[in-house]
N, C-alpha and C positions, 0 to 999 in steps of 0.2 A: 620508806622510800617508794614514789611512784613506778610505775613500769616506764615512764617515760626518762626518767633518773638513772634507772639502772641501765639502761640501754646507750647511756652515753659513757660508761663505765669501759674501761681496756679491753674488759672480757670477751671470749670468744664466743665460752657458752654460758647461757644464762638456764636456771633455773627456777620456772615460773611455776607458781599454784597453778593446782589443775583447774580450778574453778574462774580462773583468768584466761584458760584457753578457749577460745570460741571457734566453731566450724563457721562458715561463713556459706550460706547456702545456695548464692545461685555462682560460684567459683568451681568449686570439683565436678565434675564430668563424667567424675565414676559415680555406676550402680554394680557393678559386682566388686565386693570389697574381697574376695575370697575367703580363705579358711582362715577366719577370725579366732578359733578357738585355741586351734596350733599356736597361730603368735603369739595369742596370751601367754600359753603355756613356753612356750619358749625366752619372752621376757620375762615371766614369774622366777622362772630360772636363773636366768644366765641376765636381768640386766636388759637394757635399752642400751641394743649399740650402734644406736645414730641415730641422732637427734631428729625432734622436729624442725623443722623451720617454717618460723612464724615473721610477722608483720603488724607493727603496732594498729590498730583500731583508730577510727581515727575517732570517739573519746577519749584515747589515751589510757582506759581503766582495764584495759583487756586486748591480748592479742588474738588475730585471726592465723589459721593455717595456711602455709603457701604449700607444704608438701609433709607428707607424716598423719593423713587423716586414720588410715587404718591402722597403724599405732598405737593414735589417741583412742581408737577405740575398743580395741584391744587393752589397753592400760586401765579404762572403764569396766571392763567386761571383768578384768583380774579383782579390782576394787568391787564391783558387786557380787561377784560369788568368793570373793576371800581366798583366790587362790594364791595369793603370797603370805608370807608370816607379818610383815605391816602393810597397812594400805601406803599408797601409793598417793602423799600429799603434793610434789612439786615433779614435772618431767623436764627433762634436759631440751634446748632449747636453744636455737641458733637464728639470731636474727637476717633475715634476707640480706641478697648482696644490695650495697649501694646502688643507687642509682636506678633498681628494679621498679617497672611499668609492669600492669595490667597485661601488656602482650608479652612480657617477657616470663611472665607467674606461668600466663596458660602455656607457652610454650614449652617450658619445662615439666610440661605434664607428660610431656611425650619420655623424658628421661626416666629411668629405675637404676634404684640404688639398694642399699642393705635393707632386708624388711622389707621391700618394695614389690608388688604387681605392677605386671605392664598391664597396660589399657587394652581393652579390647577392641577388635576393630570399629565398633558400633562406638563404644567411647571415644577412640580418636578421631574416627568422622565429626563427633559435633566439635573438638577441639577445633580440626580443620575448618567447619563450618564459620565457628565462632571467628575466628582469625580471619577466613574473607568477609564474611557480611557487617560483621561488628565493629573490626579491627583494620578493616580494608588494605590488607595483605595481598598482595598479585600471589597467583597460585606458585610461581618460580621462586618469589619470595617466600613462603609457605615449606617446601619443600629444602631447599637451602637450609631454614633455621633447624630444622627437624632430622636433616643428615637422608632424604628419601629424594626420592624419583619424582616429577612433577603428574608421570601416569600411576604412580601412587595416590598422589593426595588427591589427582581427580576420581582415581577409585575410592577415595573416602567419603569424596564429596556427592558422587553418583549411590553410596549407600547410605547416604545422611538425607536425599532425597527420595531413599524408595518409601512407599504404600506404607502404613504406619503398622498395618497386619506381618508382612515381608518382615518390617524391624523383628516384630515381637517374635518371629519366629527363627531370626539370628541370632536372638538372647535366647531363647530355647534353646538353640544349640540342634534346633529340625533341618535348619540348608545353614550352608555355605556361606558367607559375603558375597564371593564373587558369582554364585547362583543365585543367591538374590539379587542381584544384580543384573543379573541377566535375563528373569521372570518378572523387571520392575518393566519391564518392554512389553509383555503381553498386556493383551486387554483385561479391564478389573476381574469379566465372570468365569478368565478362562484363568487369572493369577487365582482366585480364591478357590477354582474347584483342586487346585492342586495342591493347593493349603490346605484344605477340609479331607486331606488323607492323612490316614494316621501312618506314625511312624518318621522316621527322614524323609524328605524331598530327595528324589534321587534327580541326576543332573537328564537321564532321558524326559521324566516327564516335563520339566524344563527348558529343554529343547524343543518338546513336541508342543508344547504351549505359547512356545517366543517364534515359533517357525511363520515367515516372513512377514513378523513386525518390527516397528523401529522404536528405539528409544524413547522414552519422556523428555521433557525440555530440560536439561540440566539445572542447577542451580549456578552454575557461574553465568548461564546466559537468561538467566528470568533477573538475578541482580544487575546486567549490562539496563535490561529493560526498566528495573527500577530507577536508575539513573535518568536514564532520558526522562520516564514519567515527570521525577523531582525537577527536571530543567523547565519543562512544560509547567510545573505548578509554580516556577518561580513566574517564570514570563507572564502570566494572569492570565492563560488563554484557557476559557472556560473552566476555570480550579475546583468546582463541586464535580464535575464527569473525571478531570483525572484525578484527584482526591479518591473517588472510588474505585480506578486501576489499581491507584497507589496501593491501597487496603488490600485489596485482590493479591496482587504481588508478595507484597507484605507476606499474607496467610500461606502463598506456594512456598514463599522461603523459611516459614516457619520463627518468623519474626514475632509474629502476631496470630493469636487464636480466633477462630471463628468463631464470628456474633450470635449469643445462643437462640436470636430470634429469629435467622437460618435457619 
């Protein structure tokens, strides 16, 4: 029986070969998957008790995950080092609700459930990201699906645009979000000298850094500007000069990587 067969079956939960399961790489948003060894060791035990859920491929010979990545990887982890008594040939398995779109997958990323990590702020930022640039969500609209405040999701989206240095040092765990946030305002030599201190970022040197400068240009007001750019490239008015805003734009929204011959 195909995977596409079995999926038209009464069942609730299906039961699929591990080797049918596929991560699907540019979907999950997460880079900290946490204490992946724990959950092994706690499924080795006691059981998977809550399914993945998946979405058929669309060859049909394999499904992808909508939620349950650290699981699967954990269920891997248990299978290579042999910490259960048999391996671990099929995982439990819940096919996505009907009718699920693309916006509706990432938006549930926002949700946690049994076995679940919530996202970090730096993770939900590109969720958010993804959802207006991609998915062209109004920020109200954004906010609404996700159960938050609309001066939330622009706080995610004002850290999905800080300094790519700033990021790396929110996944370190050196500042804050919302101090990063607030040193993505100072100028480049005055944000990196306070990043080239060891230890945490404390919020005075922060203040003594941002002290009276203003903001970077957000990213819900450089995508207003991409907009226009595209009306201009449709209208033919000079299309090779704003073809290269467009790029421009593009690379601040982080749509597009900069040309290595920059």
């Amino acid at each position: 029986m195909s995977l596409k067969d079995l999926f038209f079956s009464k069942s609730f939960f299906y039961h699929i070969p591990i080797e049918s399961i596929k991560v699907d790489p540019d979907f999950n948003v997460r880079t900290d998957f946490g204490d992946i060894p724990t959950l092994a060791k706690d499924i080795a035990t006691n059981g998977l008790t809550h399914a993945l859920t998946v979405r058929l491929a669309e060859n049909e010979k394999s499904v992808l995950i909508v939620d349950g990545e650290r699981r699967f990887r954990a269920i891997n982890m248990i299978n290579d080092e042999k910490m259960a008594e048999k391996r671990i040939f099929d995982i439990k398995c819940c096919l996505e609700e009907k009718g699920s779109n693309e916006t509706s997958r990432i938006i549930r990323m926002f949700s946690t459930g049994a076995n679940s990590k919530a996202l970090t702020e730096l993770e939900q930022a590109k969720v958010a990201f993804r959802l207006l640039t991609v998915h062209n969500m109004k920020i109200k609209a954004i906010a609404d699906s996700i159960g938050r405040t609309q001066t939330y999701v622009n706080h995610l989206l004002d850290l999905h645009s800080a300094p790519t240095n700033i990021r790396e040092a929110v996944e370190e765990k050196r500042i804050s979000p919302t101090a990063a946030i607030k040193l993505s305002k100072a100028p480049k030599e005055k944000r990196n000298e306070v990043l080239k201190k060891t230890g945490k970022v404390r919020l005075k040197d922060v203040q003594k850094a941002t002290d009276g400068h203003t903001s970077e240009i957000p990213a819900t007001v450089i995508k207003g500007y991409l907009k226009k750019v595209e009306n201009l490239i449709q209208s033919g008015l000079d299309v090779v000069k704003w073809k290269n805003v467009k790029l421009g734009l593009e690379i601040a929204l982080g749509l597009k990587e900069l040309p290595n011959e920059v």
